[in-house]
N, C-alpha and C positions, 0 to 999 in steps of 0.2 A: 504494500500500500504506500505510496505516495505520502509526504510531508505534506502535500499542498492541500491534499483530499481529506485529510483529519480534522472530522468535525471539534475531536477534542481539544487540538490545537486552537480554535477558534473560539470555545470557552473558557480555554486560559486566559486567551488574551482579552476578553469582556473582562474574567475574574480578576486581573491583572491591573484592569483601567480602573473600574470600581475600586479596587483597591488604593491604587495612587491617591484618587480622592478622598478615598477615607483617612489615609496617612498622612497628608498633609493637616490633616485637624487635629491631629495625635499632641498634646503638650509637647511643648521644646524639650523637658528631660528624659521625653520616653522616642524623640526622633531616631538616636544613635543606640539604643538599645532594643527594644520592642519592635519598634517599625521597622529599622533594620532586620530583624529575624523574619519578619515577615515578607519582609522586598527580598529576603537572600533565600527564602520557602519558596518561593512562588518561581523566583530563577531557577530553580535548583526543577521544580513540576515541568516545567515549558523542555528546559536543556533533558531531563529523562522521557519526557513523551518524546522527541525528536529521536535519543536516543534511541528507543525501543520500537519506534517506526522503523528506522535503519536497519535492526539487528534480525536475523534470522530467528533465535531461538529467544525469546521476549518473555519465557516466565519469570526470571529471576528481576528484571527490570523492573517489570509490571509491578511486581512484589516489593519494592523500592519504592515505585512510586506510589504505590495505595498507601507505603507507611508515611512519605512525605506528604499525601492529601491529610492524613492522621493527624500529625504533627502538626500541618496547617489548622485544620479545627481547635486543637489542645491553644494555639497559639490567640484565635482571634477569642475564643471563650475566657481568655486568661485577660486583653482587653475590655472585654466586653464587662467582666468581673470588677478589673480595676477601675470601671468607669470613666474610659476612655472615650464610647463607644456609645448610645441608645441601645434602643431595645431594638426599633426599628433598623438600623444599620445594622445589629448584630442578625437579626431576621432576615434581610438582604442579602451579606455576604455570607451566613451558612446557607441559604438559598443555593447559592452561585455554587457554594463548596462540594454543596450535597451533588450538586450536579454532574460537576465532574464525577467525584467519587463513584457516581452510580455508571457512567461512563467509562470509567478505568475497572473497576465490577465487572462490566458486560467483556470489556476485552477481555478483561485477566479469564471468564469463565470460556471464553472463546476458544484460547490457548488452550 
């Protein structure tokens, strides 16, 4: 399958843009901590779907990246907590989150 043709790639990058916007509302103490982990999550989703597009044998990647969709949730619920974030906004992007995740699901169960 093709990079170009990956619907999933195209939801990272909606969950991606959404996300910029949410991080830039993040308090100034938590830009180089929190946000960061979040902006280096999100790299890290986009660089392993590309990855596992390319690769021949894709369970162990898949498996990578469903723990980094994980990670991603643990991450925005721990804003969401420290009240960084609404309710609404957290409603949003585990929206966005779930989405993929259910998409990396379908493949992984593909494989």
């Amino acid at each position: 399958m093709s990079v170009r043709k990956l619907k999933i790639l195209a939801k990272l990058e909606e969950l991606d843009a959404y996300s910029h916007q949410v991080l830039i509302q993040f308090p100034k103490y938590e830009k180089h901590v929190l946000a960061a982990e979040i902006r280096s999550t999100l790299a890290q989703l986009i660089k392993l779907t590309v990855r596992t597009a390319k690769k021949y044998y894709k369970k162990t990647t898949l498996q990578d990246l469903d723990v980094e969709v994980e990670y991603l949730r643990n991450l925005v619920r721990k804003a969401h907590r420290l009240g960084h974030i609404n309710d609404h906004r957290y409603k949003v992007w585990s929206t966005h989150i779930n989405e993929v995740g259910r998409m990396i699901g379908g493949w992984l169960a593909k494989t």
